[in-house]
Structure formats: C-alpha cells, structure tokens
N, C-alpha and C positions, 0 to 999 in steps of 0.2 A: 629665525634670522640670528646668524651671529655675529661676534664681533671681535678679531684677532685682536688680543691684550698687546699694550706699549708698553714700554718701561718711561720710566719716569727721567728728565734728565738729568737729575742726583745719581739716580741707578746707572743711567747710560755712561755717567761720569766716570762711576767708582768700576766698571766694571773695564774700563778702558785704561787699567791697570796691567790687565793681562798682554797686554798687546805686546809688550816688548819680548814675551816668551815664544811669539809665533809668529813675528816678520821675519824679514831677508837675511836681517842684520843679528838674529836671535844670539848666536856664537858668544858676539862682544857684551851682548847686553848682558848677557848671562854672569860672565865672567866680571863684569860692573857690578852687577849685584851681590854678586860671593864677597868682594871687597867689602861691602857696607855691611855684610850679615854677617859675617867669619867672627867668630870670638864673639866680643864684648867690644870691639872698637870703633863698630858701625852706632853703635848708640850712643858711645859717650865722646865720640871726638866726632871734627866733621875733615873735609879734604878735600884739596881742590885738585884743577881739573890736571894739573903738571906729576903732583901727587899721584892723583890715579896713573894718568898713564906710566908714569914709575914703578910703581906695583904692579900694572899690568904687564911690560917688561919683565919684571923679575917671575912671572909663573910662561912665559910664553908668548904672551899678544902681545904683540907692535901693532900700536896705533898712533899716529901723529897727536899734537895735543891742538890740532884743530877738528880731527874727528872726535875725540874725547869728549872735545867741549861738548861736539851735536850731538852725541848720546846721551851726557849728562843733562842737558835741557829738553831731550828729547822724555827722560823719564820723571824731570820734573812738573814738565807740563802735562806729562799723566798721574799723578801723585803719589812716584812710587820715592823721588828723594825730593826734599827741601832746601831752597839756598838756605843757608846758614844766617842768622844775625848779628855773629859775632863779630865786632868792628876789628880791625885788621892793622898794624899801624907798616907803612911803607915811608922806607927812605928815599926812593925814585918813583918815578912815573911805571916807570917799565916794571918795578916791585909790585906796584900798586894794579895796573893791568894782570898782572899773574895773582894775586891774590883776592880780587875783588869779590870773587865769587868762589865759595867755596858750600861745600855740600853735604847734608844729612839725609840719613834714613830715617822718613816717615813710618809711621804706625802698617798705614793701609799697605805700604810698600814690603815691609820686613811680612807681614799676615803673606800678601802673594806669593815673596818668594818665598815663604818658608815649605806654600802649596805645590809651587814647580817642582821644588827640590823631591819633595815626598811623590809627585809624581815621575820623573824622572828617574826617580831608584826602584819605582813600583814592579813586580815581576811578577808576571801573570802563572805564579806557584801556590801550592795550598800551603794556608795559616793556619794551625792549632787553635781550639777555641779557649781562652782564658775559664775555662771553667771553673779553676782555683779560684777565679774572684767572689763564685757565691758566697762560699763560707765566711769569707771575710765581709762580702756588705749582709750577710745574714746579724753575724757578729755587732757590726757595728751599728745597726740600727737597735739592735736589743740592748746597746747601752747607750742611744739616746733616747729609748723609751724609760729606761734607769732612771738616767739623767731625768726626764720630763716628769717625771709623778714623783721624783724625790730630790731635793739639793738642788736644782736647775738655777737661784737663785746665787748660792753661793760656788758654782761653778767658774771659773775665766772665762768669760767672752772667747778670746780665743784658741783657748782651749773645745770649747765647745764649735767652732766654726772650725778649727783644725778636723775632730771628728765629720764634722759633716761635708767637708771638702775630699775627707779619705773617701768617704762610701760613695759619693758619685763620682770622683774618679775611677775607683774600682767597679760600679757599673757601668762609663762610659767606656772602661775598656773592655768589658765582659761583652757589652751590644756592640760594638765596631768588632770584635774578632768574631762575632756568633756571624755580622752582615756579609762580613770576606768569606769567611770559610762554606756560607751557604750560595755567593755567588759564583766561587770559585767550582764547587760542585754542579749548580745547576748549567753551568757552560759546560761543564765535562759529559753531565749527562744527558744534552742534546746532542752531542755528535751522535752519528749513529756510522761511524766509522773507527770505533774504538775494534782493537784487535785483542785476539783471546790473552797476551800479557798484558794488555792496559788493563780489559776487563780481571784481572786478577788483582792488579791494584787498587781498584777502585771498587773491588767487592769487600778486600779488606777495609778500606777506611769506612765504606756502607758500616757492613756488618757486626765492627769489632768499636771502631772509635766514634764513631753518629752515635751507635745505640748507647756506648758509656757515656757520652754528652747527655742524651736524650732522659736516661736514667737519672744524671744527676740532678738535672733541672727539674723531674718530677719529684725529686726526696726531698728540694729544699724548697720548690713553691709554695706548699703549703705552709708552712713554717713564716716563709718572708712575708706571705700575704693576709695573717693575723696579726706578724710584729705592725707591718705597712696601716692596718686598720685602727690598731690600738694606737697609734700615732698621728693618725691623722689631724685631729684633734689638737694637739700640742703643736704642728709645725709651725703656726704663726707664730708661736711663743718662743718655740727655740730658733727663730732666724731672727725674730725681734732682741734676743740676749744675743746672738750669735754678731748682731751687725751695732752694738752696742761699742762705746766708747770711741773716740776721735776714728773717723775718715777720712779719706783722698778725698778731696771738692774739685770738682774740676774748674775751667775758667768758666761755666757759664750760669756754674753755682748749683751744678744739680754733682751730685754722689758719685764719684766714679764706682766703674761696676768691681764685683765681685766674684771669686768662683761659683760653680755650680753647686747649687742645693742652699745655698743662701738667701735666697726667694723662696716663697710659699709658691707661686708659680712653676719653679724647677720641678717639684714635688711629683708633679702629673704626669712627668714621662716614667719614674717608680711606679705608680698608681696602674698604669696603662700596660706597662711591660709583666707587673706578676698579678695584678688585680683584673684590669681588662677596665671598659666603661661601661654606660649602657648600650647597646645593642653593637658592639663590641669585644670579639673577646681577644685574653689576654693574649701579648705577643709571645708567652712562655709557650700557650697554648698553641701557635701556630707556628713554632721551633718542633714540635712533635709533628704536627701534620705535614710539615716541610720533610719532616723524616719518610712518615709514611711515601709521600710522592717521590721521591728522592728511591727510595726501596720497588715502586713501583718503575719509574725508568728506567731500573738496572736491571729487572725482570724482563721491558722489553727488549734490550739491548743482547739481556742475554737469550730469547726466542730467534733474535736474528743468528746468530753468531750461530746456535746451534742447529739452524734451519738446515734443508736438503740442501745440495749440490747443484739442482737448481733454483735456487734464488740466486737473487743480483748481491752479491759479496761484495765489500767496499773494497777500495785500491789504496786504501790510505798508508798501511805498511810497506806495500810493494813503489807506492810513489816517493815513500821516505829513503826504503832502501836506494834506490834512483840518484835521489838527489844527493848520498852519501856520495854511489859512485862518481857522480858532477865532481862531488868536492875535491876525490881525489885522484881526479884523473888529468894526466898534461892536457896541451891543446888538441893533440894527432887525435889519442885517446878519447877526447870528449868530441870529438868532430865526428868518430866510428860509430862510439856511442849516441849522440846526437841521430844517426841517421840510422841507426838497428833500432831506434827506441821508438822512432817518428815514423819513419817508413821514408823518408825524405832522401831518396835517392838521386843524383843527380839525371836529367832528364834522357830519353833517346827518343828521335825522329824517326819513325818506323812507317813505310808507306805500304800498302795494302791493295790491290784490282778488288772492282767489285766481283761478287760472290758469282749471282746469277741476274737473270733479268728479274726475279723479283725484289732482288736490292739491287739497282743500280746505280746507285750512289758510292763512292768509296768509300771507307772511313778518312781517308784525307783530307777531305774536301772542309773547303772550312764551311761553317753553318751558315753565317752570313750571307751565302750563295746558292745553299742548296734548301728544298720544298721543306714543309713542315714535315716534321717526322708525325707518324700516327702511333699516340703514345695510350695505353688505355683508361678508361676512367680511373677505375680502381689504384693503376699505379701512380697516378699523375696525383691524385688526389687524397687518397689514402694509403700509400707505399704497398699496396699488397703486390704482391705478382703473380697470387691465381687466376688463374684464368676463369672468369667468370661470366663468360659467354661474348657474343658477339662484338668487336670493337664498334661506338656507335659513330656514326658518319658524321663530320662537322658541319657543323650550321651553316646553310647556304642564305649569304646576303647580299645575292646579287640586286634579287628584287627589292632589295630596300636601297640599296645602292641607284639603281635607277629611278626611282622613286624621287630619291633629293636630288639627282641631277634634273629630271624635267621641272620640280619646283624650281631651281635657280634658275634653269631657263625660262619659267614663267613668268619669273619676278624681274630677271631682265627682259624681258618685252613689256612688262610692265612702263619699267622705268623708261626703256627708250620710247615708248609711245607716252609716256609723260612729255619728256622733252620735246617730243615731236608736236606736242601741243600747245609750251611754252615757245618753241620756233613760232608760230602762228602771230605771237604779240610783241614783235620786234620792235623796236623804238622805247623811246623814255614811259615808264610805267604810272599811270594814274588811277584809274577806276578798270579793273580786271578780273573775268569769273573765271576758273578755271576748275576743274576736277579736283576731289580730294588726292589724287596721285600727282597733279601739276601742282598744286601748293606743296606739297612734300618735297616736288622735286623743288622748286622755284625756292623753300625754305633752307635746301640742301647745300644748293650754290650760294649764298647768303650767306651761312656762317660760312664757307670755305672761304668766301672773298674776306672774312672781314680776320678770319684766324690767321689767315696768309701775311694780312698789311700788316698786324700785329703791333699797331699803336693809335689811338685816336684818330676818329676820321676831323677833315678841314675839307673847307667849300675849294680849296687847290688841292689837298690828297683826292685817290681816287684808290678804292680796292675794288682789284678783278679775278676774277677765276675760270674757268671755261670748263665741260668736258666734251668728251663727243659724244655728238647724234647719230652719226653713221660714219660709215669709213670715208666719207669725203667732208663733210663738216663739222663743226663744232659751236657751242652753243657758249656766249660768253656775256659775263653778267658783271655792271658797272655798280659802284656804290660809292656816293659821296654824299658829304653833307650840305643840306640846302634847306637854311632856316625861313621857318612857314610852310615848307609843300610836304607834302604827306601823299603814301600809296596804300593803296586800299585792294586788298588782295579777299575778293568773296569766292566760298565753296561752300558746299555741300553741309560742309563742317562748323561755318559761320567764316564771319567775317575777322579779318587780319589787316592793323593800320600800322607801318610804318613811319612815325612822326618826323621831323626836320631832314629827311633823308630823300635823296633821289634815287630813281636804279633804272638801269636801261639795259634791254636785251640787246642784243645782234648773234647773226649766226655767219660765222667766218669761215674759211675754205682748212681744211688740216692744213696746207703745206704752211697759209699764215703761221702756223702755232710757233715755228721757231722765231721767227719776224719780232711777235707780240713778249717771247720771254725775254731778248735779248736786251726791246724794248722796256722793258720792266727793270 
C-alpha cells in the first residue's frame, strides 16, 4: 500500500509564489516584477501603486492605477512584494489615499523572479563545460590544506572564508555546466531523426570536445581526491575560523546563513562528486560512463543512418525543408503547396453503374442503405490482402434471435396470467394467497401507484395505477392510508404485511382509462 506525499501548507504557501508567472494576466505581472528587480532600486526604495503604473507607462504598459493596485496585492498576498512600513506624511485626504500603500520587494519574491527570468532567456543550445574550473578548485583546496596544518590561526577569518567561498563557487559552476551540457546531449541523442549534417556535428562534439572534458577530469581526479582526504579532517576547523568574528543575527536570533562551503555540511557534495560514498560511486566517475553511453548512442544513430534503402529513413529534414517553404511562401503559394503536400484536393462527385450481377450495388450508393459488404478476415483484422482461402460466412443468429423473442413471450404470459389471477380478488384487500408471480405482479402495481402520487399518502389522498389485462380490460389498484388495518399478502415465498395501509383492486373496461386520467 501506498501513500501519495502532501506538501505541507508552509510549502504550499511558498510555492504559490510562482503563480503570477503563469496565469492570464502573466504579461503585466511580469513587467511588475522587472520594476522591483531592475538595478538596486527594488531593494532599497519602495513605490506605490501611481508610481508603478508611471513607470509602467514609460516602457509600454498602460494599466489603469485601479488595475495596478489588483496586481500589486495580488502579488503581495503571494509573498512576492511587501507593503512597505514606511509612514508616509500627506497634506490631503486624497494625498494620503494615493500614498497609503506603497510597496517592496520580498526576499522569496526577488529568489522567484530572478528563477523566471533565467528561465525565460533559457535556449535549448549546447553549453561548454567550465572545465577550466578544475585547476582552479584543485589549486585552492591545496592552499587550504596549507593554510590547515600551518598558520590557520594567524590567517583573517575572512580571508580564509573568501578562499572557501571561491572554491565552491568554482565547483558549483563546474557541476551546473557538466548537468546542461550532458542534458542537452542526451535529448540530442535520443532523436533518432538526426540527419547525416546533424550526425556530423554531433560526432564532433562526441568525439573531439566530451573525450577532452572526459580526459581532463581523469588527470585531476586523483589529485583533488587525496587534497579532498588530507582535509577532511581540518574542515571543522577551517569553517569554525572561517565563520569567526561578528555576524548578521537575524530577528529571531539564530545566524543568518552564509555562502557555500562555510558548513562542514557543504563539504559532502566535494566528497561525493571526486571521492564517491560508500556503495556509491564518484560522480567524476559517472561523467566517464555518461561518455561511454553517449559514444554508444551515436554508434546507433550512426547504424541507422547508414542502413539499406530499405529501412524506414526519418522525415525529419524533408519535414523541415517543408516548413522553410510554409515560411516563405504567399497565401496562393501555400494553399498549392498545402494541397501537393497533403494530397488535399478539392473534392469530385463521380457516379458509377454497377459492374455486373455479381456486384450489384453501385459505388454510389450511400452505406447506410446498402447489405454489409463481405470483407475478409485477414483484411478486416490484420490489413493483409492475401488471399488466404476461403471468405468465412457470417454468423447466423437467427436462432438466438428467436430464442429471446419466445422467452419475452413467455414472460409476458406469464405476467398476464398473473394479473388474471389478481382480477380474481376484486374488492378491498385483507387476508390474500396468491402465486409467487401474483405477489410480483400485485407488488408491481404498488410501487407504480405510490411513485406516480409522489408525495405522502393521507386517509383523503388515494394513489392509483392500472395496466392492462387484456385488450378490453384493465386492472387498477387503490392505495391509501388507513390507520390500524393491515393487508396480508401470503405466497409461496412467505408472507407480506402491509401496515396502516388500504388497497383495493377492481378491474375496469379500457375505454374507462381516459375517464379515470382526466379524473386524476
């Protein structure tokens, strides 16, 4: 058994930050947000909602400053800005209306947008892998092992937290451009619609730029993952100097945070990436095997590409070229095009005599009027069109077809000789034996009178129902209520008590029936 994970309402909170990047309205909010991030003056000044739309004016958006306002609170009540606390001094009423509220850029908010933006310029291109960054965190871990077994004490705090901030930066950009450039690869080399130029580019970057990546991560691994060892040891020591002397305290008295690698914590994605864990290995390690599979998929791509004449050849170049011509062609021009490319020709009404007597049908004839065509197994079911012996003859259900007609007519003789036995006990009903097919029926009429009256029975209501017996009578059943008398309906089946209730048969002539509904 399992159990689909919730987010929490903290989570559900913060993450309802994003929304203003993908509703209706996304355009303005967008351009809301640029105001508060642009420069330096989303953080250190705030602006109200007259403000905004001013600036919004000056790049292009006209927005009223009653729509303005609904934006502005629309992204404060998702915590991407803050009213402002700054009291405000007004000489009018009307001053004071326009400046009441004015507005800042949150933390969580300025984090979002900084995320939209970065995706929004993303271009699904290949990245270079910073591979230059090894040398440099090789470098600088060897002189905080320096630093750690020598001077550590008379070093600058932060001096020493400057070093350690360079080196995982310079890793964090080493693993983000290793992540892109090996996703951007492995979408390339699942198509399997790459054409003999694409496949020419993408054997170079295989063959010439992977393997020098590939290479240089194998000359400096070793190297990073005995400095990585001889330090391990020392990292509490150098993030304890490192985070030494006065800090930012936040309001609620704990440390504001720090860059990366200022934690003894930080330490383990180093550890993981050129060391590996236990039963784990390193992710240097599996930058090489990504290579090998990567070298592997270009080898299939290339079996295709170079396969017979017949195999199935992708259309991917010829659908491109296509859609070049779309691009530049008028309307006459893509309308010709359109219907050479499609087969979409405008229609003809062509009528045809049948053949001979053994197709007698025309092809004109619409289907909906003519016999079933006799189509063969094989084609119908498996598209073949050999001929694979004899067409086999359709299933004949006649005799099941009469089969259910004489049961309904059994069951309706049934039922009329029900009735015909409930006719027998005409008058008000008290102690009554009848067949289990008369209590059926006799239960029949029953709910039908009581679904019909369709509201509480009364000793003055009466619900009635009737059907017929035969083509000259009909059989019609009384019900009301009458506190104390009880009917007592015995079969076969056992016994059935109607409590406070009356019910009375009679059997009336058909032409009564119009009489009795009008009466009704």
């Amino acid at each position: 058994m399992t159990t689909d994970p919730t987010l929490a309402p903290r989570d559900r909170q913060t993450l309802g930050a994003l929304r203003y990047a993908v509703n209706d309205e996304a355009a303005s909010y967008l351009a809301i947000m640029r105001l508060f991030t642009s420069g330096m003056t989303g953080f250190l000044s705030d602006q109200s909602a007259a403000e905004v739309a001013e600036r919004l004016g000056d790049h292009g958006v006209v927005l009223d400053l009653d729509t303005v306002e609904a934006r502005l609170s629309y992204l404060v009540e998702h915590g991407n800005l803050a009213r402002s606390p700054r009291e405000t001094e007004a000489r009018s009423v009307r001053e004071y209306l326009s400046n009441r509220s004015r507005y800042q850029l949150t933390q969580r908010g300025e984090l979002v947008h900084r995320q939209v933006e970065e995706l929004l310029d993303h271009t699904e291109s290949a990245r270079e892998v910073s591979s230059e960054m090894l040398p440099g965190v090789l470098a600088g871990l060897e002189e905080l092992a320096r630093l750690a077994t020598a001077g550590l004490e008379d070093a600058d705090p932060r001096d020493v937290a400057a070093r350690i901030g360079t080196v995982f930066a310079q890793f964090a950009l080493l693993v983000t451009s290793t992540r892109q450039f090996y996703t951007y690869l492995s979408q390339v080399l699942t198509r399997f619609d790459l054409g003999r130029d694409e496949f020419e580019i993408f054997k170079g970057a295989l063959l010439d730029y992977l393997q020098r990546f590939v290479d240089e991560v194998s000359r400096h691994m070793p190297q990073l993952a005995d400095v990585l060892r001889q330090l391990a040891p020392q990292v509490p020591r150098l993030c304890e100097h490192a985070n030494a002397g006065e800090r930012l305290v936040g309001l609620d008295g704990t440390r504001a945070r720090r860059a990366s690698g200022l934690d003894p914590a930080d330490w383990e994605s180093l550890h993981a990436w050129f060391i590996g864990e236990a039963g784990r290995r390193a992710d240097a390690d599996n930058v090489r095997r990504l290579a090998t599979d990567a070298m592997r998929s270009l080898l299939v791509n290339l079996r295709r590409i170079a396969g017979g004449a017949d195999r199935q050849q992708s259309r991917y170049a010829d659908l491109v070229a296509l859609a070049g011509w779309f691009d530049r062609a008028d309307d006459e021009q893509a309308h010709e095009l359109w219907a050479a490319a499609g087969g979409l020709y405008s229609s003809r009404h062509l009528g045809f005599l049948a053949d001979d007597d053994g197709d007698p049908v025309p092809p004109t004839e619409s289907w909906w009027l003519t016999p079933v065509a006799e189509v063969p197994v094989g084609l119908r079911i498996h598209g073949d069109r050999k001929a694979g012996g004899r067409t086999g003859a359709r299933a004949d259900y006649s005799a099941a077809k009469r089969a259910r007609l004489a049961e309904r007519e059994r069951v309706q003789q049934q039922r009329a000789a029900a009735l015909r036995e409930l006719a027998d006990h005409p008058g008000h009903l008290a102690d009554v034996h009848v067949s289990d097919a008369g209590r059926a029926a006799l239960l029949d009429l029953y709910a039908q009178a009581l679904s019909r009256f369709g509201r509480p029975l009364t000793d003055d209501a009466v619900a009635v129902a009737d059907t017929p017996v035969d083509d000259a009578s009909r059989l019609r059943i009384s019900v009301r209520e009458a506190v104390g008398e009880s009917v007592r309906v015995t079969s076969p089946q056992g016994r059935l008590t109607l409590a406070d209730l009356a019910v009375e048969l009679r059997v009336v002539s058909g032409a009564a029936e119009q009489g009795w509904r009008a009466e009704a």
